[in-house]
Steps between C-alpha positions, in 0.01 A plus 500: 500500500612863571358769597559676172428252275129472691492834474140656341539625222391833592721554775787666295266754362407567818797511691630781196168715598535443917884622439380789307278602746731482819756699302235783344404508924860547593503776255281675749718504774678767610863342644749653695804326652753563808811682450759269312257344382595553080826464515465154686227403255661597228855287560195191580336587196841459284566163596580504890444173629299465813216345626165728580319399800213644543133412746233307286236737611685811276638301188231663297638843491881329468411290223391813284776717600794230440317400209660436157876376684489138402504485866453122649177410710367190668120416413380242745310205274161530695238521247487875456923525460455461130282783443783709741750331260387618183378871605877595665650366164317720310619743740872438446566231761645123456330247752598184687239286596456357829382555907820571718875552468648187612748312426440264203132614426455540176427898590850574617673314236319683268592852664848396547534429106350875425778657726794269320351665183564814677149673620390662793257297718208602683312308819229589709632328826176457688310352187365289390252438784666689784473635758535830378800665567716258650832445292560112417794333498448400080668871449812448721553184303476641163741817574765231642503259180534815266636744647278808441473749739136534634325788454165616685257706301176600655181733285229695746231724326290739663198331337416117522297233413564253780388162508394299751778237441736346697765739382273785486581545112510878384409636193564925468157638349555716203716818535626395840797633620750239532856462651719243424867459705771236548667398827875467525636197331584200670765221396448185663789338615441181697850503634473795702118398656272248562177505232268603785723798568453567130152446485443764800714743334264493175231519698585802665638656198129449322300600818683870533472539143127456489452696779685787396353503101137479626582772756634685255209476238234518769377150417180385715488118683 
């Protein structure tokens, strides 16, 4: 039996309320961006095809600002991934269910099938379990079987909730000031590197990023 179809019946209420919630709290926020920033969103926003990538422990601010693309998400299918599921497609989102980007899971397949029908992708590389910050291979993989350019997107806010997770998951408390930037595409091309030396290069490219955004916001540890 699936997950949806042993779905509560009140979860879809629910999810509709919890999505209406995150979005009245993003209201709140007061977001800035680097210079370049709009114009580069703007040609993502109208189609561009890419692939986000993005730390798990800052998806919550990226999920409300890139909300409402039809952008494609993986939802790992532990037993909370169908609440997740339902709440970012009332945000705007289309999900793919499953744990990793591998080759032949049922996760990747799915992904791969969104960008044929031509959407952007997003992936937190060090989720779903970690450790935190540390780019996986899964990502490398995906950009060489479609083609998309990776992008690295990173949110800091002056003001946090911060949990005591493994990913040390941030939420901005109302009226925050938040700053949101991208990092300089990156178009992986297998011919000209090994995937390690790809791998390292995202990793980089995320780490100076973050650095820089939450520097630039004055974000606490």
């Amino acid at each position: 039996m699936s997950a949806r179809a042993a779905a509560p019946w009140y979860m879809g209420p629910v999810a509709a309320f919890a999505a209406w919630v995150y979005a009245a709290l993003g209201h709140t926020w007061r977001i800035r961006h680097g210079d370049g920033f709009t114009a580069r969103d703007a040609g993502y926003r109208a189609g561009g095809r890419c692939i986000y990538a993005l730390w798990h422990g800052r998806l919550f601010t990226l999920v409300y600002s890139h909300r409402g693309r039809d952008v494609g998400v993986l939802i790992s299918r532990h037993r909370d991934g169908e609440w997740i599921a339902r709440i970012v497609q009332h945000l705007g989102y289309r999900t793919a269910r499953g744990s990793s980007i591998r080759g032949g899971e049922a996760g990747v397949l799915e992904m791969l099938a969104l960008a044929e029908s031509g959407r952007a992708l997003a992936i937190t590389p060090d989720g779903p379990r970690g450790p935190a910050c540390r780019v996986k291979p899964g990502l490398v993989y995906l950009a060489a079987r479609t083609g998309f350019p990776i992008v690295p997107v990173t949110a800091a806010a002056d003001r946090a909730w911060v949990f005591r997770s493994w990913d040390r998951f941030r939420i901005p408390q109302p009226f925050a000031r938040v700053r949101i930037d991208y990092g300089e595409p990156i178009e992986v091309r297998l011919d000209d590197a090994p995937e390690e030396a790809w791998r390292e290069r995202i990793q980089a490219s995320l780490e100076e990023l973050t650095r820089r955004t939450a520097a630039a916001v004055g974000e606490r540890a």
